[in-house]
Backbone as CSV, one residue per row, in Angstrom:
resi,resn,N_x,N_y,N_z,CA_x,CA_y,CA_z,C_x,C_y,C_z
1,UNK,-2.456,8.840,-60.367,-2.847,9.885,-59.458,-1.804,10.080,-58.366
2,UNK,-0.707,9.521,-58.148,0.322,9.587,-57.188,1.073,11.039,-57.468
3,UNK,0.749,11.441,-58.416,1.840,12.665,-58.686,0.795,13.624,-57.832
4,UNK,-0.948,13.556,-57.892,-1.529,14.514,-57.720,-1.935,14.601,-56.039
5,UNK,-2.234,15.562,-55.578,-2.359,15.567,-54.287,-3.907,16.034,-53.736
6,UNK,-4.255,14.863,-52.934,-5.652,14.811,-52.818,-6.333,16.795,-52.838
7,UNK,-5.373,17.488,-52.339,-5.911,19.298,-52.728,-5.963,19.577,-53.822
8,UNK,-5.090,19.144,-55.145,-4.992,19.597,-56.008,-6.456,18.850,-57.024
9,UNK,-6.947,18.000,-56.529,-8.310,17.466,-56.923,-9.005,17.760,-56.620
10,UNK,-9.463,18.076,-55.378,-10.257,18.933,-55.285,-10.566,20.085,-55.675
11,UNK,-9.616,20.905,-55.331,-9.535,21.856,-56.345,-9.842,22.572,-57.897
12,UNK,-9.092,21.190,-58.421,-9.927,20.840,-59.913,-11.874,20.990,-59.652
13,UNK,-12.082,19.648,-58.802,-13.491,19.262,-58.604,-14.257,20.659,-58.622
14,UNK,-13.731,21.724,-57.591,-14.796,22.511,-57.008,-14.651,23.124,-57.982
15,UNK,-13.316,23.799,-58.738,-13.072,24.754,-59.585,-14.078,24.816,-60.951
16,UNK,-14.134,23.320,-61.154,-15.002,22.780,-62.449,-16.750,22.949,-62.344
17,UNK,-16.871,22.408,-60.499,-18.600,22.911,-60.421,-19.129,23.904,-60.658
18,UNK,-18.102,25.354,-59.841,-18.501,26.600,-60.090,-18.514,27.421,-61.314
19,UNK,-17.452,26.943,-62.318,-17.307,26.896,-63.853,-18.526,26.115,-64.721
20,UNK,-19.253,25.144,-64.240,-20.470,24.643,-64.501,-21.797,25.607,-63.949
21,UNK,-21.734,26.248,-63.372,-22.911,26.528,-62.411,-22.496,28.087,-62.733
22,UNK,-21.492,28.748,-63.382,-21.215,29.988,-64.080,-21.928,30.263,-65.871
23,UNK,-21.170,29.097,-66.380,-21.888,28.354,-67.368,-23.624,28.764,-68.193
24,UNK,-24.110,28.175,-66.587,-25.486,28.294,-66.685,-25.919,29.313,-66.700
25,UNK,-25.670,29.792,-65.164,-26.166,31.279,-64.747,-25.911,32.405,-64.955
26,UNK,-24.468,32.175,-65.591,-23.911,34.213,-65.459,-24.269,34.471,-67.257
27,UNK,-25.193,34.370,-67.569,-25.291,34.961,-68.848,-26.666,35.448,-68.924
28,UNK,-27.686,35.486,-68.206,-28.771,35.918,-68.259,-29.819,35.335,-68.333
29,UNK,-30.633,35.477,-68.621,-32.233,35.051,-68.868,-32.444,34.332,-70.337
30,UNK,-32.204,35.146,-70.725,-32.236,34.621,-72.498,-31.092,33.294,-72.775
31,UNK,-30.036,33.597,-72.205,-29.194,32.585,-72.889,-29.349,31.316,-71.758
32,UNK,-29.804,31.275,-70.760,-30.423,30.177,-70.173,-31.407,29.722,-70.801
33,UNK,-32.556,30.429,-71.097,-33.789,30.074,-71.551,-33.332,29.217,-72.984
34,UNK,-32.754,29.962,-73.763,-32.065,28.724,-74.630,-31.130,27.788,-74.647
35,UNK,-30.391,27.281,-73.297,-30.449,26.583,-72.713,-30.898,25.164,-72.508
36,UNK,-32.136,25.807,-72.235,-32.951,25.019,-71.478,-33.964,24.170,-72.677
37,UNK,-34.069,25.481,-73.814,-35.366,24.854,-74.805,-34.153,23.807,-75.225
38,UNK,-32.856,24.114,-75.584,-32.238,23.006,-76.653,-31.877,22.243,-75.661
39,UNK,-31.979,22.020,-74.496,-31.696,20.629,-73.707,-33.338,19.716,-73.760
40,UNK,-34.637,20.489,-73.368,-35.671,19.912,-73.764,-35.627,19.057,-75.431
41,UNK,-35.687,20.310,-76.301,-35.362,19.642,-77.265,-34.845,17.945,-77.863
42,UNK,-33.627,18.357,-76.905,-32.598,16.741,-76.937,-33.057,15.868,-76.834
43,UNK,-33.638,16.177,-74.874,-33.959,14.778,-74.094,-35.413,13.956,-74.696
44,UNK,-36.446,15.380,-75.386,-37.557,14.678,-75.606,-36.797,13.907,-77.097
45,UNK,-36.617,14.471,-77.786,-36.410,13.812,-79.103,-37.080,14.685,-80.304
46,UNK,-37.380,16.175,-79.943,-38.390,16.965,-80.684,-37.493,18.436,-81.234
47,UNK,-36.860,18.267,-82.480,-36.355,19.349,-82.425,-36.957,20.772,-83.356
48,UNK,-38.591,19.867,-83.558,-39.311,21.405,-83.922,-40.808,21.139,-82.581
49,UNK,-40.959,21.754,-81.784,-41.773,21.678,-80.910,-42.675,22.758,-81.100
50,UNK,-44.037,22.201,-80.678,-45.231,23.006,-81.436,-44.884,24.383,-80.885
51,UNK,-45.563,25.806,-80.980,-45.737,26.727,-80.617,-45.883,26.846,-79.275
52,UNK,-47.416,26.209,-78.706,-47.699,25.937,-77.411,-46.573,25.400,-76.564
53,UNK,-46.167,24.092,-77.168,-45.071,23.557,-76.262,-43.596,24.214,-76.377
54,UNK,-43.677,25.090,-76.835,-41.755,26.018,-76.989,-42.529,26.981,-75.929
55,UNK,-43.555,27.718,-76.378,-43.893,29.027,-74.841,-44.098,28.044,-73.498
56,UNK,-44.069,26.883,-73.385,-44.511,26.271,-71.886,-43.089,26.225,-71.989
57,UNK,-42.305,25.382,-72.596,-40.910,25.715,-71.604,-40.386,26.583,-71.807
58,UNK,-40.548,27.650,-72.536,-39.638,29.229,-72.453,-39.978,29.645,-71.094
59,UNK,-41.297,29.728,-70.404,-42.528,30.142,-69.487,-41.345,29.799,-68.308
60,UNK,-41.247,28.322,-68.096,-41.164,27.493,-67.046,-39.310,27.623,-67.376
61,UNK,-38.906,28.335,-68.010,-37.305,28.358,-67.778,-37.210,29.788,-67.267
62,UNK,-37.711,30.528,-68.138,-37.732,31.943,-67.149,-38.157,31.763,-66.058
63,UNK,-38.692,31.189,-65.011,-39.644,31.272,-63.577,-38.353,30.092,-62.936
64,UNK,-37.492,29.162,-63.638,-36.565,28.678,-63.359,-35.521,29.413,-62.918
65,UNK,-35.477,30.102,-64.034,-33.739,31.236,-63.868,-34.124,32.534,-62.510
66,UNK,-35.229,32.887,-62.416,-35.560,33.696,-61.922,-35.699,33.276,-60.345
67,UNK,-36.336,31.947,-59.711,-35.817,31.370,-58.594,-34.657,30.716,-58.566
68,UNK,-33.978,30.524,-59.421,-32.135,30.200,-58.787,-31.506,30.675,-59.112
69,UNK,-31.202,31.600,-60.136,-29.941,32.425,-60.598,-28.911,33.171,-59.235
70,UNK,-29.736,33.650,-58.664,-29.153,34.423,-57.317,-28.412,33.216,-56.543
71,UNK,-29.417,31.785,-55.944,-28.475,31.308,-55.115,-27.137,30.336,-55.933
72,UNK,-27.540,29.994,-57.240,-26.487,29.479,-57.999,-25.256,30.130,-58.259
73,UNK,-25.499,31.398,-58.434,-24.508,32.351,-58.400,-23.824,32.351,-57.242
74,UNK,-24.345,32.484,-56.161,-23.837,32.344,-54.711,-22.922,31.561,-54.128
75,UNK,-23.954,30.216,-55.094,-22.647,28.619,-55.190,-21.517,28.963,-55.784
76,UNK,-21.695,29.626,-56.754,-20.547,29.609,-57.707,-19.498,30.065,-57.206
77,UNK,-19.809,31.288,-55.948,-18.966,32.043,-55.597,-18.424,31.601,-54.419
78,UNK,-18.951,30.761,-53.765,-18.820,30.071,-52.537,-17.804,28.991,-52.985
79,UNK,-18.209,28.026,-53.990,-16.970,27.112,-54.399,-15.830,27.548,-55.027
80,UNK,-15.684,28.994,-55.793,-14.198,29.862,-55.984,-13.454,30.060,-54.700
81,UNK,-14.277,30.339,-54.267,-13.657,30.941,-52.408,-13.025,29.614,-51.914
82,UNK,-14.186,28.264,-52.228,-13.184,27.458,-51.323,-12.273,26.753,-51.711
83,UNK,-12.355,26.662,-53.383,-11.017,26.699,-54.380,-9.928,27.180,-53.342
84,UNK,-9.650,28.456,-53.650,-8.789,29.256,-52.923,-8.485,29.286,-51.680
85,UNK,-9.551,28.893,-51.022,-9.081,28.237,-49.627,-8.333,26.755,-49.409
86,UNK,-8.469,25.798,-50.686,-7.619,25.132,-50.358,-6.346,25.106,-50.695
87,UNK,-6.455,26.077,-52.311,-4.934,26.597,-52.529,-3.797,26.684,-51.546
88,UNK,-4.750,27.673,-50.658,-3.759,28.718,-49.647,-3.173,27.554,-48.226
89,UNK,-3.872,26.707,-48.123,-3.844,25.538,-47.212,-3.039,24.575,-47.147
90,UNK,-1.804,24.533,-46.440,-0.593,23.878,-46.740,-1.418,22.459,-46.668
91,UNK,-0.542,21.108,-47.570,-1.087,19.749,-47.839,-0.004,19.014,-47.361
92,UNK,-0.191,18.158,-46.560,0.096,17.252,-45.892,0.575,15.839,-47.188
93,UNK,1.971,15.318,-47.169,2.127,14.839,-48.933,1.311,13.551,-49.041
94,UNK,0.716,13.206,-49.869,0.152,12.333,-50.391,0.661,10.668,-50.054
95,UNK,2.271,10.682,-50.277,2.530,9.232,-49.739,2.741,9.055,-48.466
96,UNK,2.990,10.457,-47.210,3.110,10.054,-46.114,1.698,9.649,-45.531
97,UNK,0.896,9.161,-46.039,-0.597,8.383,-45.570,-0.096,7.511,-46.024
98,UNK,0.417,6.696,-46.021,0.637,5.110,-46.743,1.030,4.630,-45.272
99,UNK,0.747,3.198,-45.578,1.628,2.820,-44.330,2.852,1.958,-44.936
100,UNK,3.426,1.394,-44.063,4.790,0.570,-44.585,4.601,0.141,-45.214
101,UNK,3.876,-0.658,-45.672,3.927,-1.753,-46.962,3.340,-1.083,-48.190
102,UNK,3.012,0.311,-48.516,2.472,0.886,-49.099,0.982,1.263,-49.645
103,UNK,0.482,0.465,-48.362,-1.375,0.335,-48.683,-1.598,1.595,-48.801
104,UNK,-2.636,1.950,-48.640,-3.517,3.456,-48.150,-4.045,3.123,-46.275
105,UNK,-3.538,4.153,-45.727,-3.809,3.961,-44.519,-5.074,3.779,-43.958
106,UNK,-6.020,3.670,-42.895,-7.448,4.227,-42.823,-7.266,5.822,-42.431
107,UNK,-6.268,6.112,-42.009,-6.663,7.791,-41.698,-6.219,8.353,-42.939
108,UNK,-5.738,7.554,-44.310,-6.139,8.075,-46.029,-7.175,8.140,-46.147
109,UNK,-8.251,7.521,-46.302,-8.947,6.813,-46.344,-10.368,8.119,-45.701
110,UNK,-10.429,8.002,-44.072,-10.586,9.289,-43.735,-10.398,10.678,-44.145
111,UNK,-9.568,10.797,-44.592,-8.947,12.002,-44.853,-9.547,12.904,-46.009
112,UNK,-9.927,11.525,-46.769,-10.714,11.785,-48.320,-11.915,11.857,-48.237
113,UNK,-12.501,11.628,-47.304,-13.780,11.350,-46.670,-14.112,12.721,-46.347
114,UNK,-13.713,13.022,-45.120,-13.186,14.553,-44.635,-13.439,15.557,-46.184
115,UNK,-12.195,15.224,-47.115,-12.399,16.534,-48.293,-13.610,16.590,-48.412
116,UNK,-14.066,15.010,-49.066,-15.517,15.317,-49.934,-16.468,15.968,-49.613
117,UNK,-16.443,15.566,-47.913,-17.958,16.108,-47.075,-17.726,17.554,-47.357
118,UNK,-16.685,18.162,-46.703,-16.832,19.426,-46.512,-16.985,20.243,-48.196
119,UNK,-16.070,19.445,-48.919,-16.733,20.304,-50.618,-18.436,20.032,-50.852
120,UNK,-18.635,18.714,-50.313,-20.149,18.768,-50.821,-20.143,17.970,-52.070
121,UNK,-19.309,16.824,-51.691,-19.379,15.910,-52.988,-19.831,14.559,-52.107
122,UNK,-21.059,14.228,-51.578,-21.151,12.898,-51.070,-22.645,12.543,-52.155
């Protein structure tokens, strides 16, 4: 990781959540809802589920997509933005946090601390 610079990971990080959380949401109702039945599917261990039990979670994925699609989307768009905000954000180089003997400094240390909070990775 010495080549990479604590921005350029992040970057990755956020770039990959909102690409996850696009994933989900930007395709609609239907292609969530199936989704959702073939992740049920998985986790229970049931990959023909009675009638009753495929309309309870079709039911309960539509009423899913329908309270978060909007603010997930929002995320999505909020973590592109701050992608790009750290792009644009000159970086301070990676080994001048070392100290002499080549440890990681505590204000490294900090510093990474600092990224995570503000991306929202704690």
């Amino acid at each position: 990781m010495d080549d990479e610079t604590f921005a350029a990971v992040a970057i990755e990080l956020v770039r990959r959540e909102g690409s996850e959380l696009r994933a989900t949401w930007d395709h609609g109702v239907e292609h969530y809802v199936m989704q959702q039945v073939a992740e049920h599917q998985l986790r229970d261990n049931d990959p023909m589920p009675s009638l009753h039990t495929l309309k309870d979670w079709r039911l309960n994925s539509q009423k899913n997509f329908q309270r978060g699609v909007c603010s997930r989307l929002a995320k999505a768009r909020q973590l592109e933005d701050k992608a790009q905000q750290i792009e644009e954000t000159p970086v301070v180089e990676q080994g001048s946090m070392r100290n002499d003997d080549g440890s990681r400094s505590e204000h490294h240390e900090e510093a990474g601390e600092r990224v995570r909070s503000r991306l929202g990775m704690h």
